[in-house]
Rosetta silent file (secondary structure, phi, psi, omega in degrees, C-alpha in Angstrom):
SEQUENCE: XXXXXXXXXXXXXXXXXXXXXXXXXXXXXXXXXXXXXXXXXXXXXXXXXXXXXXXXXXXXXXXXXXXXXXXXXXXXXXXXXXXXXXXXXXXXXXXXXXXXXXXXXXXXXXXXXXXXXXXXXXXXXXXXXXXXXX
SCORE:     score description
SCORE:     0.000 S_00000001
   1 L     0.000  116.924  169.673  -49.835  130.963   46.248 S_00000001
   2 L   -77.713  137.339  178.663  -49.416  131.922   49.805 S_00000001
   3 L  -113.312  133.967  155.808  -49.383  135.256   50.684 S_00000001
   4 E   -68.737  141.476 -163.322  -47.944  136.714   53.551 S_00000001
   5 L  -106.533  118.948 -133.334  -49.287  139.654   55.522 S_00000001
   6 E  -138.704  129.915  151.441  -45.924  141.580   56.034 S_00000001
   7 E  -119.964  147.007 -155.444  -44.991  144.790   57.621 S_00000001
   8 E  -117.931  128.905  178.059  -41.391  146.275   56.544 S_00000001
   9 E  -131.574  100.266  174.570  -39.112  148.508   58.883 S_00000001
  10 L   -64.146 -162.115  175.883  -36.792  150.027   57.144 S_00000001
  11 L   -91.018  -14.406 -174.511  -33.602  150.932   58.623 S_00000001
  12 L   -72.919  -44.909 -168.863  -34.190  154.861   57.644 S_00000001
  13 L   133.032  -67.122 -154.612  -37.779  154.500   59.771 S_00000001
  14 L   -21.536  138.425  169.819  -39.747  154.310   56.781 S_00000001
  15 E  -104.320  118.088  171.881  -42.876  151.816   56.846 S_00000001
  16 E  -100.516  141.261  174.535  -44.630  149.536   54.529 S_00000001
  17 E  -131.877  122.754  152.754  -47.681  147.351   55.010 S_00000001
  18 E  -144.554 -120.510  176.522  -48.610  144.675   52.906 S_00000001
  19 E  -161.962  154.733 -173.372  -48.560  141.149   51.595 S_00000001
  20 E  -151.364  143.865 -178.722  -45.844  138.766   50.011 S_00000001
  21 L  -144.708    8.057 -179.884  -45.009  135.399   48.388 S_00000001
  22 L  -125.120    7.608  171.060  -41.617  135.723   47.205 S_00000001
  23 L   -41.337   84.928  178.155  -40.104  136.371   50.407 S_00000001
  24 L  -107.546  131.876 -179.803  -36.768  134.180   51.083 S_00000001
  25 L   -68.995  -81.190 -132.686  -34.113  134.911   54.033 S_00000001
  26 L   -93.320    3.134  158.396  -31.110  134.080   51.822 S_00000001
  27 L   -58.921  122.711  131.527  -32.657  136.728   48.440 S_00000001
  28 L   -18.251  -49.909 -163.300  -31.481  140.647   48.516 S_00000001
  29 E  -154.856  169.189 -176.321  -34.507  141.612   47.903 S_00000001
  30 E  -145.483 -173.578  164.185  -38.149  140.490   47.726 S_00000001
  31 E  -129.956  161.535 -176.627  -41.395  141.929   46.773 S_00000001
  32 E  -101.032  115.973  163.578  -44.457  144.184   48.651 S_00000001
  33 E   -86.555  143.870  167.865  -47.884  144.062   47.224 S_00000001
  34 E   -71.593  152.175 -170.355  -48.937  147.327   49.272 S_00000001
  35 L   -85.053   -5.410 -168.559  -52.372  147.259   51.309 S_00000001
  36 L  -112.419   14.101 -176.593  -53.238  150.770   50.140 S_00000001
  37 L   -58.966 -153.591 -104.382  -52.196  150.282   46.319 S_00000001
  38 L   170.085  122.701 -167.296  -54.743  150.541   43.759 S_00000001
  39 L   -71.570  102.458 -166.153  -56.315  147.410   42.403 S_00000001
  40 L    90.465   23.604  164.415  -53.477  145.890   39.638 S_00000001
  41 L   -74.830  143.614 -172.247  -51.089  148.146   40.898 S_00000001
  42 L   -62.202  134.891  170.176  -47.097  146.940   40.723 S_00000001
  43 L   -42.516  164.275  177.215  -45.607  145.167   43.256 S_00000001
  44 E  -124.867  144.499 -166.974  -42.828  147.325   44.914 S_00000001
  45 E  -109.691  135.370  161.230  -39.589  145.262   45.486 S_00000001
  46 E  -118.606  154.995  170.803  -37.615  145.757   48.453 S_00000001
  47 E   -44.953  100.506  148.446  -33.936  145.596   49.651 S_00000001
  48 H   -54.785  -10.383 -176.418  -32.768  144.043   52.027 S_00000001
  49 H   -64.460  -24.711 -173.404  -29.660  145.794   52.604 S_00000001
  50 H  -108.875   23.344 -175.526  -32.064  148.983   53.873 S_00000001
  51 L   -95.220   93.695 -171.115  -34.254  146.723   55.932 S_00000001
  52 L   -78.937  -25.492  155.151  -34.056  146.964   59.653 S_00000001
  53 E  -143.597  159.358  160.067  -36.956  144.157   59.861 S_00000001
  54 E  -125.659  132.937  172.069  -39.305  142.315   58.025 S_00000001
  55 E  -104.919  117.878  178.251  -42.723  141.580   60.789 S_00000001
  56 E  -101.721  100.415 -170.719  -44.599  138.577   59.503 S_00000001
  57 E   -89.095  178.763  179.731  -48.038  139.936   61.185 S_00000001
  58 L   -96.631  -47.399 -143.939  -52.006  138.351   62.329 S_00000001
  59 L   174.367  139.679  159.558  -53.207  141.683   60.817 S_00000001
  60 L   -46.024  -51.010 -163.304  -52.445  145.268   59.480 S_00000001
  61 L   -88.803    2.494  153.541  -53.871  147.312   62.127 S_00000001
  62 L    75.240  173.091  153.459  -52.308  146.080   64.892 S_00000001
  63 L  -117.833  128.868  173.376  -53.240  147.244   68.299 S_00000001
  64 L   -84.258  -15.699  179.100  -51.574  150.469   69.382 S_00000001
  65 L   -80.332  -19.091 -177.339  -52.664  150.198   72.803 S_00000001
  66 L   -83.126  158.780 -151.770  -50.898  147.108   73.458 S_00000001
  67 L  -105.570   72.177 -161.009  -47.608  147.325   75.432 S_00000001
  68 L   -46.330  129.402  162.044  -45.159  144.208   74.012 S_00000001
  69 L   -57.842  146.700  149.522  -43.584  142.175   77.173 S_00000001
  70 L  -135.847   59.640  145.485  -40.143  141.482   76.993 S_00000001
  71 L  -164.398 -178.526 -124.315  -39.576  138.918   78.862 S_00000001
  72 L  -111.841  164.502  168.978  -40.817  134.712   78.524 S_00000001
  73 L   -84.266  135.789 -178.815  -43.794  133.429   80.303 S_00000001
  74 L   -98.255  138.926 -176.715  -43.063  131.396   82.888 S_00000001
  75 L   105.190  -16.397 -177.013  -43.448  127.586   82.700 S_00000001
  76 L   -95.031  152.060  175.535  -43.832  128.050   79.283 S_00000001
  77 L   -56.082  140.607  161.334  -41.366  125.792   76.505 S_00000001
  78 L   -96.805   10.383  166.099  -39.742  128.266   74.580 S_00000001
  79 L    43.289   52.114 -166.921  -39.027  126.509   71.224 S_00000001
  80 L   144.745 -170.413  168.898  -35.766  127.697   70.387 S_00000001
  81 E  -110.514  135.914 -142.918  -33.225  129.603   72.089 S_00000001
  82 E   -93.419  156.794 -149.489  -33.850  132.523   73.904 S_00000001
  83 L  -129.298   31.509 -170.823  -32.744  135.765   72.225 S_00000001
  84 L   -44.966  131.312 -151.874  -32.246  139.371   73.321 S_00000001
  85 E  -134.644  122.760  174.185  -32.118  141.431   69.633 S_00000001
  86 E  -122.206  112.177  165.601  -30.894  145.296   70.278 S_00000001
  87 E  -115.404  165.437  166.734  -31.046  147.463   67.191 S_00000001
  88 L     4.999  -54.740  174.329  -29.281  150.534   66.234 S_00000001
  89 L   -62.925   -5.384 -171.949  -32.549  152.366   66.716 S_00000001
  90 L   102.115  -24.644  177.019  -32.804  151.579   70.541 S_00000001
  91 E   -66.196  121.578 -169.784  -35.536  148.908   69.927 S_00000001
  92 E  -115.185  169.573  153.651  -34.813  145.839   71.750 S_00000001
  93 E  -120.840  121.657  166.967  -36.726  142.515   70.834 S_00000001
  94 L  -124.167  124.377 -173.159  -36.789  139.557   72.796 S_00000001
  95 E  -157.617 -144.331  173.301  -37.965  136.154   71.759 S_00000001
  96 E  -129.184  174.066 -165.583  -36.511  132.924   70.809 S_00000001
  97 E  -151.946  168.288 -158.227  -34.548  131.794   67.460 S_00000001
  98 L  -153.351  -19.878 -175.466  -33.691  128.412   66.135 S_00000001
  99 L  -118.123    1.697 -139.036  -31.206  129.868   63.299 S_00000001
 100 L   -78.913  115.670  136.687  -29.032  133.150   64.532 S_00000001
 101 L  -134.773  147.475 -167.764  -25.521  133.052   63.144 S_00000001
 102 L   -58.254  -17.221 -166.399  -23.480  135.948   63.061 S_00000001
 103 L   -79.005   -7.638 -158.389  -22.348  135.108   59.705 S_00000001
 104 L  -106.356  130.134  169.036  -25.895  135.462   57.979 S_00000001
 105 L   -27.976  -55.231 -152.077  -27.329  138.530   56.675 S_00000001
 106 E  -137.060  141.432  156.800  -30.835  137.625   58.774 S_00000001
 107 E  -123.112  177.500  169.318  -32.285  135.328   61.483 S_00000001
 108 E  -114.457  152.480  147.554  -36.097  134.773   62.658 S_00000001
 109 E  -162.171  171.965 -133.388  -37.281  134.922   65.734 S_00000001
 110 E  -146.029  102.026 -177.347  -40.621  134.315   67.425 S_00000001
 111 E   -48.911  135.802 -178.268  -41.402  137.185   70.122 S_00000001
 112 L   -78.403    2.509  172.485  -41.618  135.939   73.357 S_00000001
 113 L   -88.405   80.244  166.303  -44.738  138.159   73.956 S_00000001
 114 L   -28.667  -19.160  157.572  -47.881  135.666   72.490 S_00000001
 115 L  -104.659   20.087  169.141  -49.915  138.605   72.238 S_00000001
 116 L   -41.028  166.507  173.885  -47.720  140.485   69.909 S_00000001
 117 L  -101.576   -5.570 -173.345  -49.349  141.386   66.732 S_00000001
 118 E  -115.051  162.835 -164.541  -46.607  139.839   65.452 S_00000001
 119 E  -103.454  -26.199 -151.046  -46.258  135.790   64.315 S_00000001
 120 E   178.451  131.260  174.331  -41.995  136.036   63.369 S_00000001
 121 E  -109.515  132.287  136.660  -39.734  138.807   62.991 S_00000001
 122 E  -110.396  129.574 -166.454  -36.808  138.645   60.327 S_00000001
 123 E   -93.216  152.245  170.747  -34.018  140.448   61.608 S_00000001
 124 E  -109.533  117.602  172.055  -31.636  141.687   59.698 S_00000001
 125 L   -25.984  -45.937  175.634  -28.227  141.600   61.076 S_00000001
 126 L  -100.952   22.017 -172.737  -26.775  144.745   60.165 S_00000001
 127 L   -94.346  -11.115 -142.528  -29.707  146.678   61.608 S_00000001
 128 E  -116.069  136.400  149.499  -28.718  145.199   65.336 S_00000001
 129 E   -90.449  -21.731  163.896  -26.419  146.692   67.850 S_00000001
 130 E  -168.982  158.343 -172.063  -26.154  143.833   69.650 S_00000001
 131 E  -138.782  128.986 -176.507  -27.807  140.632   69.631 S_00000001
 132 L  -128.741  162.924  139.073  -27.440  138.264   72.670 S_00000001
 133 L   -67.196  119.196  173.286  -28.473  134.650   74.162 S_00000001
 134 L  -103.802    0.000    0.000  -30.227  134.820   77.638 S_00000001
């Protein structure tokens, strides 16, 4: 079973880090094994409705020193459509997306920085203040 290495931002701030396999964009809710649980400890299932992202990560720890670009490389294909994602919190994201309709709970998109820590964000729609094409 593949698991994904997942970090969860709720819309409250709150943070999770783990791993996942039942993860679906059109589900409510899905579940977190946590990385700091206890060995055969219960999964914890989360909402989406209180989800401001889900970050489908390379790795937990991240680098804190790095400074995410927001804006495209140049010369490079951009696989999708290009994406400015502004949410509620002030956070913008910019990358590119292949699915965003307004109508859908969630879209992906694929940061336009390559050295993100991150592989795919899913956004959730009602975390966003504005979402744009660029």
């Amino acid at each position: 079973m593949i698991q994904n290495k997942i970090v969860v931002r709720y819309q409250d701030g709150k943070i999770l880090k783990g791993q996942t396999n039942d993860f679906l964009p059109a589900k409510p809710s899905f579940h977190i094994s946590l990385i700091d649980a206890s060995p055969g400890a219960v999964s914890t299932e989360v909402r989406i409705a209180d989800v401001k992202a889900v970050f489908f990560v390379k790795d937990h720890a991240g680098n804190r020193e790095h400074k995410n670009v927001q804006e495209f490389p140049d010369g490079k294909s951009s696989g999708g459509r290009k994406i400015k994602v502004e949410f509620k919190d002030g956070e913008i994201l910019m990358g590119t997306t292949q699915g965003y309709d307004p109508k859908r709970p969630g879209f992906f998109i694929v940061p336009a920085d390559s050295t993100s820590n991150n592989d795919r964000c899913f956004v959730i729609a009602s975390a966003t203040r504005d979402v744009s094409f660029i």
